[in-house]
C-alpha positions in Angstrom: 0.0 0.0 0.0 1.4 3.6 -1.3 1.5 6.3 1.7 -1.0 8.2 -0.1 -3.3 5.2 0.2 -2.5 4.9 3.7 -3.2 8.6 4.9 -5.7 9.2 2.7 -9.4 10.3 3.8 -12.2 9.9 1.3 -14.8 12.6 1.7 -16.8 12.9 -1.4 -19.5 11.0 0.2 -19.8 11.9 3.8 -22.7 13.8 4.7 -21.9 17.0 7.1 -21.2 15.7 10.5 -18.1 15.0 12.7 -16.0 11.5 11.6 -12.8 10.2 13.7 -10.1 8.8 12.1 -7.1 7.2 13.4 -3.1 6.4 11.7 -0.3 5.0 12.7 3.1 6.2 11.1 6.3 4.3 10.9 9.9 5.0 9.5 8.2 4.8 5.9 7.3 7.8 5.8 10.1 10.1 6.8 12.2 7.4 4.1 9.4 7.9 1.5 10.3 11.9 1.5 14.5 11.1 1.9 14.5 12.2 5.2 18.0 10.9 6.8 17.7 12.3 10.0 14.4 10.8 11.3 15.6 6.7 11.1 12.3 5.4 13.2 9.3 6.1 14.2 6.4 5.2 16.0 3.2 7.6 16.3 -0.4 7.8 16.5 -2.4 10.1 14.6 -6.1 10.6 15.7 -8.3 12.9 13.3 -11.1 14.1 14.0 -12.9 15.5 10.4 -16.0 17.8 10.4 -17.7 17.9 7.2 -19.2 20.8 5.7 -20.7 22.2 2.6 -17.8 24.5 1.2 -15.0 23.0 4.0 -13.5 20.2 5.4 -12.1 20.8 8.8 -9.5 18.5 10.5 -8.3 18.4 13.8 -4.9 16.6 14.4 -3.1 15.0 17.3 0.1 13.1 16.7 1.5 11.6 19.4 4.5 9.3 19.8 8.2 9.2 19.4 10.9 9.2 16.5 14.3 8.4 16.5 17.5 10.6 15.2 21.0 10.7 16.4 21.9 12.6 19.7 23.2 16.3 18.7 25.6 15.2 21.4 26.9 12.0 21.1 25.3 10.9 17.8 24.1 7.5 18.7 20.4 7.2 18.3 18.2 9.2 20.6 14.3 8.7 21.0 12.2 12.0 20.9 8.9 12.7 22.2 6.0 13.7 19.8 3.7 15.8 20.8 1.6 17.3 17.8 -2.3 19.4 17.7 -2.9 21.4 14.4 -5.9 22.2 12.4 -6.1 21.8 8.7 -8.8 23.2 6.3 -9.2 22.3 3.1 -11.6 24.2 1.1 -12.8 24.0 -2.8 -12.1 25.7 -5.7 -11.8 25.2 -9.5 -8.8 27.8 -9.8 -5.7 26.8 -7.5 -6.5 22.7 -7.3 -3.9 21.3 -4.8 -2.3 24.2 -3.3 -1.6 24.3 0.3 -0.1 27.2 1.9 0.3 26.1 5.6 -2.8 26.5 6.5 -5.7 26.0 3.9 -5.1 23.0 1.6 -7.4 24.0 -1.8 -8.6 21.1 -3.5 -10.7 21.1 -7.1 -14.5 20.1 -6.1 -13.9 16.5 -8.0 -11.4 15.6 -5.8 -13.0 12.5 -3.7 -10.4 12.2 -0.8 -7.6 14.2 0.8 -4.0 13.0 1.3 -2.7 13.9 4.9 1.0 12.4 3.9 2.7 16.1 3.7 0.7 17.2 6.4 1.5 14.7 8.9 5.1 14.7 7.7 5.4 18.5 7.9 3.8 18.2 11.4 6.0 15.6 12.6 9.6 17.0 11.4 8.2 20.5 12.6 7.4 19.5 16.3 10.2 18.1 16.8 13.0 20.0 19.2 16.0 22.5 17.7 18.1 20.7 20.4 17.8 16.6 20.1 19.6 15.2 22.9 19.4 12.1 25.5 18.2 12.8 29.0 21.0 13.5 30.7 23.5 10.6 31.3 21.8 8.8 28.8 24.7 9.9 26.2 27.6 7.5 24.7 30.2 7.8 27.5 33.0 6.9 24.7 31.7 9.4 22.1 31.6 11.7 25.5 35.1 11.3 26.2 36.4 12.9 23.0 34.8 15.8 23.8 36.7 18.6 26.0 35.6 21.5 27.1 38.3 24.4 26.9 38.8 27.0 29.8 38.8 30.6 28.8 42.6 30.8 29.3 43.3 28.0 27.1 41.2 29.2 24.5 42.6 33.0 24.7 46.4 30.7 24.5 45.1 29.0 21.3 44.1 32.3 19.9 47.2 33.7 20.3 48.7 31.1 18.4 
Protein backbone atom coordinates (compact mmCIF):
# COMPACT_ATOMS: atom_id res chain seq x y z
CA UNK A 1 0.00 0.00 0.00
CA UNK A 2 1.42 3.59 -1.31
CA UNK A 3 1.54 6.29 1.73
CA UNK A 4 -1.02 8.19 -0.12
CA UNK A 5 -3.26 5.21 0.17
CA UNK A 6 -2.51 4.93 3.75
CA UNK A 7 -3.19 8.60 4.90
CA UNK A 8 -5.74 9.17 2.68
CA UNK A 9 -9.44 10.29 3.81
CA UNK A 10 -12.18 9.91 1.28
CA UNK A 11 -14.83 12.58 1.72
CA UNK A 12 -16.83 12.88 -1.45
CA UNK A 13 -19.54 10.99 0.24
CA UNK A 14 -19.82 11.87 3.84
CA UNK A 15 -22.65 13.79 4.73
CA UNK A 16 -21.90 16.97 7.15
CA UNK A 17 -21.24 15.68 10.49
CA UNK A 18 -18.14 14.95 12.74
CA UNK A 19 -15.98 11.46 11.63
CA UNK A 20 -12.80 10.17 13.75
CA UNK A 21 -10.12 8.77 12.05
CA UNK A 22 -7.12 7.23 13.37
CA UNK A 23 -3.14 6.38 11.67
CA UNK A 24 -0.27 5.00 12.70
CA UNK A 25 3.13 6.23 11.06
CA UNK A 26 6.30 4.34 10.93
CA UNK A 27 9.89 5.03 9.47
CA UNK A 28 8.22 4.78 5.91
CA UNK A 29 7.27 7.83 5.78
CA UNK A 30 10.06 10.08 6.78
CA UNK A 31 12.15 7.39 4.07
CA UNK A 32 9.43 7.94 1.53
CA UNK A 33 10.32 11.86 1.54
CA UNK A 34 14.45 11.12 1.90
CA UNK A 35 14.46 12.23 5.24
CA UNK A 36 18.02 10.86 6.76
CA UNK A 37 17.73 12.28 9.98
CA UNK A 38 14.40 10.80 11.34
CA UNK A 39 15.58 6.74 11.07
CA UNK A 40 12.29 5.45 13.22
CA UNK A 41 9.27 6.14 14.17
CA UNK A 42 6.42 5.16 16.02
CA UNK A 43 3.17 7.57 16.29
CA UNK A 44 -0.37 7.83 16.46
CA UNK A 45 -2.45 10.05 14.55
CA UNK A 46 -6.06 10.62 15.73
CA UNK A 47 -8.26 12.92 13.25
CA UNK A 48 -11.10 14.13 14.00
CA UNK A 49 -12.94 15.47 10.40
CA UNK A 50 -16.05 17.77 10.37
CA UNK A 51 -17.72 17.95 7.17
CA UNK A 52 -19.17 20.82 5.74
CA UNK A 53 -20.72 22.18 2.62
CA UNK A 54 -17.83 24.46 1.21
CA UNK A 55 -15.01 22.95 3.96
CA UNK A 56 -13.52 20.25 5.37
CA UNK A 57 -12.06 20.80 8.79
CA UNK A 58 -9.48 18.49 10.51
CA UNK A 59 -8.28 18.38 13.82
CA UNK A 60 -4.93 16.59 14.44
CA UNK A 61 -3.14 14.98 17.32
CA UNK A 62 0.06 13.13 16.72
CA UNK A 63 1.53 11.61 19.35
CA UNK A 64 4.50 9.29 19.83
CA UNK A 65 8.24 9.25 19.42
CA UNK A 66 10.95 9.22 16.52
CA UNK A 67 14.32 8.38 16.50
CA UNK A 68 17.46 10.62 15.17
CA UNK A 69 21.01 10.71 16.36
CA UNK A 70 21.86 12.57 19.68
CA UNK A 71 23.23 16.28 18.68
CA UNK A 72 25.60 15.24 21.45
CA UNK A 73 26.88 11.99 21.09
CA UNK A 74 25.33 10.90 17.84
CA UNK A 75 24.14 7.54 18.69
CA UNK A 76 20.39 7.19 18.28
CA UNK A 77 18.15 9.15 20.58
CA UNK A 78 14.31 8.69 20.98
CA UNK A 79 12.23 12.02 20.92
CA UNK A 80 8.91 12.73 22.24
CA UNK A 81 5.99 13.73 19.77
CA UNK A 82 3.70 15.79 20.82
CA UNK A 83 1.59 17.33 17.82
CA UNK A 84 -2.31 19.39 17.70
CA UNK A 85 -2.92 21.42 14.40
CA UNK A 86 -5.88 22.17 12.37
CA UNK A 87 -6.13 21.76 8.70
CA UNK A 88 -8.79 23.20 6.34
CA UNK A 89 -9.19 22.29 3.13
CA UNK A 90 -11.61 24.21 1.13
CA UNK A 91 -12.80 24.02 -2.79
CA UNK A 92 -12.07 25.65 -5.65
CA UNK A 93 -11.78 25.22 -9.52
CA UNK A 94 -8.83 27.80 -9.83
CA UNK A 95 -5.67 26.76 -7.49
CA UNK A 96 -6.49 22.68 -7.35
CA UNK A 97 -3.91 21.31 -4.80
CA UNK A 98 -2.29 24.17 -3.26
CA UNK A 99 -1.60 24.34 0.28
CA UNK A 100 -0.11 27.25 1.89
CA UNK A 101 0.29 26.09 5.63
CA UNK A 102 -2.81 26.50 6.51
CA UNK A 103 -5.74 26.03 3.88
CA UNK A 104 -5.14 22.98 1.61
CA UNK A 105 -7.43 23.96 -1.78
CA UNK A 106 -8.64 21.13 -3.51
CA UNK A 107 -10.73 21.06 -7.14
CA UNK A 108 -14.45 20.07 -6.05
CA UNK A 109 -13.91 16.46 -8.02
CA UNK A 110 -11.38 15.57 -5.76
CA UNK A 111 -13.00 12.49 -3.72
CA UNK A 112 -10.38 12.16 -0.85
CA UNK A 113 -7.64 14.20 0.83
CA UNK A 114 -3.96 13.00 1.28
CA UNK A 115 -2.73 13.87 4.86
CA UNK A 116 0.95 12.37 3.88
CA UNK A 117 2.70 16.05 3.68
CA UNK A 118 0.65 17.21 6.38
CA UNK A 119 1.53 14.66 8.92
CA UNK A 120 5.14 14.68 7.67
CA UNK A 121 5.44 18.51 7.86
CA UNK A 122 3.78 18.20 11.43
CA UNK A 123 5.97 15.61 12.60
CA UNK A 124 9.56 16.98 11.37
CA UNK A 125 8.22 20.46 12.63
CA UNK A 126 7.43 19.53 16.26
CA UNK A 127 10.23 18.14 16.77
CA UNK A 128 13.02 19.97 19.21
CA UNK A 129 15.96 22.46 17.74
CA UNK A 130 18.11 20.70 20.43
CA UNK A 131 17.80 16.57 20.09
CA UNK A 132 19.62 15.17 22.92
CA UNK A 133 19.43 12.11 25.49
CA UNK A 134 18.18 12.81 28.98
CA UNK A 135 21.01 13.55 30.72
CA UNK A 136 23.51 10.62 31.26
CA UNK A 137 21.81 8.84 28.76
CA UNK A 138 24.74 9.88 26.18
CA UNK A 139 27.55 7.51 24.73
CA UNK A 140 30.15 7.76 27.50
CA UNK A 141 33.03 6.88 24.73
CA UNK A 142 31.65 9.43 22.11
CA UNK A 143 31.61 11.74 25.51
CA UNK A 144 35.08 11.33 26.22
CA UNK A 145 36.40 12.86 23.03
CA UNK A 146 34.77 15.83 23.85
CA UNK A 147 36.67 18.61 25.98
CA UNK A 148 35.57 21.54 27.13
CA UNK A 149 38.30 24.36 26.95
CA UNK A 150 38.77 26.95 29.79
CA UNK A 151 38.78 30.65 28.83
CA UNK A 152 42.59 30.77 29.29
CA UNK A 153 43.27 27.96 27.10
CA UNK A 154 41.17 29.20 24.48
CA UNK A 155 42.59 33.01 24.66
CA UNK A 156 46.43 30.71 24.48
CA UNK A 157 45.12 28.99 21.35
CA UNK A 158 44.12 32.28 19.91
CA UNK A 159 47.20 33.70 20.28
CA UNK A 160 48.68 31.15 18.36
Amino acid sequence: MELSERYAVAFKELKPGGYDYAFSVDGALFRNYENAEIKEASCSVQVHLERAATQLTFDVRITGEVVVPCDRCLEDCRVPVDFEGQLLVRFSDLPADEYDGEVLWLSPAEREVDLTQYLYESIVLSLPYQRVHPEGGCDPEMLKRFRIVSDEEFSAIEQL
